[in-house]
N, C-alpha and C positions, 0 to 999 in steps of 0.2 A: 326848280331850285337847283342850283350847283353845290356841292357840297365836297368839300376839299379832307383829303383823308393822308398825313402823313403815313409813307412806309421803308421797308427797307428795299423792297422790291417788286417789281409790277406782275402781281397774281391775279389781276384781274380785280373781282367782287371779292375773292377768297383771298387777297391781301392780308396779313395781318396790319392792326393800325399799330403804329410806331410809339415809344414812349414818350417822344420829347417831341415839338414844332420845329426848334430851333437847329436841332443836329439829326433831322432824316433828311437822307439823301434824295429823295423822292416825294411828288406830290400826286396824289390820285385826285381829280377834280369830275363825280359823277353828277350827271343830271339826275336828277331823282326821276322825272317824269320818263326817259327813252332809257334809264339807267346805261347812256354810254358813258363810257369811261375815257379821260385824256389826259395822258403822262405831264407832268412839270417836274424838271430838273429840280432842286432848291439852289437857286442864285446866290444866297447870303450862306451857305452850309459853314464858312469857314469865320464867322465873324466872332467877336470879340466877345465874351461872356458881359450881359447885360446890356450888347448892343444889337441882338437881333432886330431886324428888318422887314417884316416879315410880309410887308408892300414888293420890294426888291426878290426875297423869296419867292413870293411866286412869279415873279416877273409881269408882272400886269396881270398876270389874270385874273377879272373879277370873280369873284363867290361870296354866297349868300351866306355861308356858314364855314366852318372847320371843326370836324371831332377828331379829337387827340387825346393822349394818354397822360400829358403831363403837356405844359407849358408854363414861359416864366412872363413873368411882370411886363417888362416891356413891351415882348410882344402878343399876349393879351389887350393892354392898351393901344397898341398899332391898329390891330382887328378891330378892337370896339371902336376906335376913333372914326371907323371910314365906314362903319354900320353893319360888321362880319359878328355874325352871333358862333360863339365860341364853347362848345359843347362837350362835355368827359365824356369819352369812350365805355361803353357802357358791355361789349362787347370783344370779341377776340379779333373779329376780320372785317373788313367794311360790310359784306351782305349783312350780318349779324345786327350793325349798328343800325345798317341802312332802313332795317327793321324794328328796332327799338324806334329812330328816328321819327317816324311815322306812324308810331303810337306813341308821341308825345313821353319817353321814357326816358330821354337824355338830358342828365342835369346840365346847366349855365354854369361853366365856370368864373370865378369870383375873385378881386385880385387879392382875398384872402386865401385863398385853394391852389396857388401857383407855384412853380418849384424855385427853386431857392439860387439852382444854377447848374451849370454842367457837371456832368460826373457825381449826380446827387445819389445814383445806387437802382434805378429803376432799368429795365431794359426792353426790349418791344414789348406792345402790346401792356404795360403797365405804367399805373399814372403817379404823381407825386401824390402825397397826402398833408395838407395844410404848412408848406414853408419849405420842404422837403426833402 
């Protein structure tokens, strides 16, 4: 499984995960099963509030899933449209989640649970709370 972890910068597993999809400048994309890891730029970083892309963000690359701290509406719906199960960050750094993950610990986020927009007050590593 690929499993796609916004951040601010590449630490490897000990990444912290980012607060938002939409405005980290980085993408971690780990295989769960060799746990390697491969950097993606985010292609869409500079786009218009409520028009994140989040197909163009990672630039083609498929993945199975995304755990994040916070994401908005749209691109929530982008992911679920093309079959990306879209996960709250449950933990501080990707190994942490990568762990939660695989005991089945990590809630679905919901396009009731989504943030509300940029600049909503969260910062790494923490997620919106219903609207946000």
């Amino acid at each position: 499984m690929k499993v796609c972890f916004p951040v601010a910068e590449n630490r490897g597993l000990e990444s912290p995960v980012y607060g938002h999809f939409g405005s980290a400048p980085l993408f971690l994309v780990v295989d769960t099963g060799t746990r390697e890891v491969s950097e993606v730029r985010n292609r869409d970083l500079h786009h218009a509030h409520g028009r994140c892309s989040p197909l163009r963000a990672l630039g083609g690359h498929a993945v199975d899933a995304v755990v994040v701290g916070g994401i908005g509406g749209g691109a929530l719906a982008g992911l679920s449209r093309v079959g990306v199960q879209v996960l709250r960050a449950g933990a501080p750094t990707i190994e942490g989640n990568l762990t939660l993950l695989e005991s089945g610990a990590l809630e679905t986020y919901s396009p009731q649970s989504v943030c509300g927009g940029h600049g909503h007050g969260h910062g790494h590593g923490h997620g919106c709370s219903h609207g946000g």
